[in-house]
C-alpha positions, 0 to 999 in steps of 0.5 A: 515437537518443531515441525520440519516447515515450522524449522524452515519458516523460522530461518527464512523469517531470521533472514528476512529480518536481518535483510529488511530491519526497517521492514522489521520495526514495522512489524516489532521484531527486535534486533533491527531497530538502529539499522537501514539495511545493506544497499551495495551490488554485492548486497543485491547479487547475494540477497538474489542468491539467498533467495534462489536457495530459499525457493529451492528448499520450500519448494522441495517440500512435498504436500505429503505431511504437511496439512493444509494450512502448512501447505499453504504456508508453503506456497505462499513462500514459494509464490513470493519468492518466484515474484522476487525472481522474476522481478530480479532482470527488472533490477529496480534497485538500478532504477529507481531513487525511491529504493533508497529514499523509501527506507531512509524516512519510513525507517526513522518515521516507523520508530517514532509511529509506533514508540515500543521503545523508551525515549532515551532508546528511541533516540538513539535508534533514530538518530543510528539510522539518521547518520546511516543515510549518507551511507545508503544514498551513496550506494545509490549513487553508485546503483543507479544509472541514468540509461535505466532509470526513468525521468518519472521516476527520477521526479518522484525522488526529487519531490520525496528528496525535499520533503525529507530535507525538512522532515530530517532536518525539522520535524524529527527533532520536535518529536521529542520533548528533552534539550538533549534528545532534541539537540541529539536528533537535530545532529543527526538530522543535520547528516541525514538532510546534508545526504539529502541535499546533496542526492537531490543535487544528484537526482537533479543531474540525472533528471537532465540524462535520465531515459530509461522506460517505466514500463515493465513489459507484457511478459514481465507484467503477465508473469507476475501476475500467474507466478506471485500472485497465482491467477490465472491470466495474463495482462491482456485478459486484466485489461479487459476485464478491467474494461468490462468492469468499468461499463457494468459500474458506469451503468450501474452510476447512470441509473443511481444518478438518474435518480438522484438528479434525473439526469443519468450523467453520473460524470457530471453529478459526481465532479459537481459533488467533488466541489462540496468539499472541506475548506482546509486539510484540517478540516478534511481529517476532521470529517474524516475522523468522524465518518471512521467513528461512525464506521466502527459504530455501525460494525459494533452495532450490525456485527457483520465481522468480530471487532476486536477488543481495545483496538483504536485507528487515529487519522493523522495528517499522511507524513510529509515525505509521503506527500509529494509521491501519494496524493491518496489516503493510506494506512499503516498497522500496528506492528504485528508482533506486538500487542498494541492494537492502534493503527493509523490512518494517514491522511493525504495533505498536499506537500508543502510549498503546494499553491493554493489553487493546486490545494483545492483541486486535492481537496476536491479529491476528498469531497464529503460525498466521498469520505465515507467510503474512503473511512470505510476502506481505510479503517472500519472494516477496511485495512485497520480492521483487517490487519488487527485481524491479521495480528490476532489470528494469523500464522506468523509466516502471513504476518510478513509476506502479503499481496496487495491483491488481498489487502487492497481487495478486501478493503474495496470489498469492505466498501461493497459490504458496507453499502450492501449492509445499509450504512450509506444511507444517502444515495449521493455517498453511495454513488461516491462509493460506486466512484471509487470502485470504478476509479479502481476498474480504470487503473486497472486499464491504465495500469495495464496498458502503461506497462504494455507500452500501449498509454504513455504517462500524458494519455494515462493523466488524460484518461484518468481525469476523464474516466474518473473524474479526477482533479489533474494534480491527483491524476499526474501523482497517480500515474506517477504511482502506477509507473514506479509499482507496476500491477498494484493498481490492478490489484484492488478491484481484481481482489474485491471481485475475487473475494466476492465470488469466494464468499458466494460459494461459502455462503452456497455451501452453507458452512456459515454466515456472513460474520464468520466468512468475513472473520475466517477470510480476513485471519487468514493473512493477506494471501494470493487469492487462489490461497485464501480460497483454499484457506476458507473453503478447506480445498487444496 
């Protein structure tokens, strides 16, 4: 017999879906694949409405006859609903260009990704949603608005803006080997790179007017954090928590460079072993390639998690119109509802038409000394291995809503792990690994502070160069990140902490060990951290 939340999670699902059909390609739910979605103001106003009436009925639903896993299946729901609210007087559809752009290219990009389709289907799929562009650019046009919409983000459009002209236009064509399919896409990239061009002639208007804030706010921010992601404290506590986290790691850098080089200046070590880095881009993801081997070799042979069977993560180069707007490395999952087990592990070219000076200062972003960790946080076990995970194990509500306080959480956890458990076995790669954890303890002090109004975007460069030693280009598109996803970049270190402090009251608690801790918190979906407490501790 259907459970009366198993009745409510599958017409909330049915919903989602249908809202979200490139959310839905990505997860390999049939029925959406030839569509981008519904983007006017009334589109807006009645999916809001939608999900007042959603939060009303979970939230009506007492603990009494739901077990635990129901209960926090529930609160999940209700937790992402409640962000969704909050974020609603924000209006980021308003605001921001990437709300169109984003699903224009990862919405044809996604298809081609994952191919569960036969080519002559997979054209035609790619090319509905390529003649649908014009569409969802202009309701944007008729959205945006200059006084909300900030000049950083109106840049990163532009940037996206270009590199999916030619990604329409080019690229997508060559993704298949028939005259007729490729003739087929190339007219439809043809529509969706002439939408393109004549959206960044908009956004090239607009930039001249645009002067809206990207800062959401102490309240707004605060609220996100206790509502949808279920801590308890606000922004100011995150800053300074952040700030705490950053002198404990900087000692700890100090004493590790100390006896590397007797000098104890850990800055100056670290950007000296950022200049070792690979010639090209291409030969970047070649060392990046073989250090996720050896990551996956070293989880075959210690055990320390459950690596599942046929899996596979390729390392590719990130898809051009990424690249203007990340300058990170980054992942994405095999659809959830599928069986495939392959995942992808993009890694961050610069953007065509980058001088080649500005391409040396990226590379020296991705040093040798820091692959490693980088391998180990994208791939094994990091977000590949945990989202196949995820796949497996997961209920399906957990397959679809996420936070990114568990997600990017585990994968720095996944970093401390893996140095805990003697993989890096030179001591410079474990101060590159200490080097990214204390770079996620400084965005966690910028992010907080942008969004305060306390560091505007020039301070934010600023301090980012010099507290983690990044090259300017890399630190710009970072805060340019922070601006236009207020609280993510809070979310890795916050999260990996979390997670560390639940595995030690497991292991105290003597229910198991280390393997079956890392198998039960990652199957448990990518839950706010209050909920996968609940879920590996069984409390709640």
């Amino acid at each position: 017999m259907t459970r009366p939340l198993d009745e409510l999670i599958e017409g909330f699902l049915a919903l989602e879906m249908e809202e979200n059909p490139t959310l839905a390609t990505r997860l390999g739910i049939e029925g959406h694949d030839g569509r981008l979605g519904e983007f006017s103001a009334a589109d807006y106003d009645r999916r809001a409405a939608n999900e007042e009436a959603w939060l009303h009925r979970f939230s009506a639903m007492a603990d009494d006859g739901l077990d635990l896993d129901e209960r926090i299946d529930r609160d999940l729901v209700v937790a992402i609903l409640r962000g969704r609210r909050l974020e609603r007087d924000w209006a980021v559809w308003r605001r921001d260009p990437a709300t169109y752009l984003g699903p224009c290219l990862s919405g044809v990009f996604s298809l081609f990704l994952d191919r569960v389709h036969p080519e002559p289907e997979l054209v035609e799929l790619a090319a509905a949603r390529l003649e649908e562009v014009p569409g969802v650019l202009a309701a944007a046009r008729a959205n945006l608005e200059a006084e909300l919409a900030s000049p950083v983000f109106v840049e990163r459009g532009r940037g996206a803006c270009r590199a999916g002209i030619a990604y329409a236009r080019e690229l997508v064509p060559a993704e298949v080997e028939d005259a007729g399919s490729r003739r087929r896409l190339a007219e439809a990239g043809e529509v969706a790179a002439g939408a393109l061009e004549g959206f960044l002639a908009y956004l090239d208007e607009m930039g001249a007017t645009a002067r809206g804030p990207y800062a959401i706010g102490d309240e707004l921010y605060s609220g996100l954090l206790q509502e949808r992601e279920l801590l308890g404290y606000g922004a100011a506590a995150m800053r300074e928590r952040g700030r705490a986290a950053y002198d404990e790691i900087s000692a700890e850098m100090a004493e590790l460079a100390a006896s590397i080089d007797g000098s104890g200046d850990w800055r100056s070590l670290v950007q000296r072993l950022n200049q070792d880095h690979p010639p090209t881009p291409e030969a970047m993801r070649d060392e990046y390639e073989d250090w996720t081997e050896r990551a996956r070799r070293f989880l075959l042979d210690s055990g320390i998690v459950t690596v599942p069977e046929g899996e596979e993560c390729q390392v590719v180069p990130s898809p051009p119109f990424q690249r203007p707007v990340l300058a990170v490395a980054s992942y994405s999952a095999p659809p959830a509802f599928r069986s495939s087990l392959r995942g992808t592990f993009f890694v961050p070219f610069p953007p065509e038409g980058t001088s080649a000076e500005e391409v040396q200062k990226r590379l020296e972003s991705n040093s040798r000394h820091s692959i490693p960790a980088t391998s180990v946080h994208e791939a094994y076990p990091g977000h590949h291995w945990h989202l196949i995970t995820v796949q497996q194990k997961a209920r399906p509500i957990r397959k679809v809503l996420r936070t990114s306080y568990f997600t990017e959480g585990w994968a720095l956890y996944a970093e401390k792990l893996m140095r805990e458990e003697g993989f890096f076995t030179d001591p410079r790669h474990e101060l590159c690994q200490l080097d990214a954890r204390i770079f996620r303890a400084a965005r966690i002090v910028v992010d907080t502070s942008l969004h305060m109004g306390d560091m505007d975007f020039e301070e934010a460069v600023a301090y980012m160069s010099r507290n983690a030693c990044l090259s300017e280009p890399t630190a710009r598109a970072e805060v340019g990140r922070y601006c236009a996803w207020p609280t993510q970049a809070s979310s890795y270190l916050t999260g990996a902490m979390e997670i560390d402090r639940i595995r030690g009251q497991y292991l105290a608690s003597g229910t198991g060990n280390l393997t079956r801790f890392n198998d039960t918190i990652a199957g448990s979906g990518m839950l706010p951290i209050a909920l996968a407490e609940q879920a590996v501790l069984g409390v709640g």
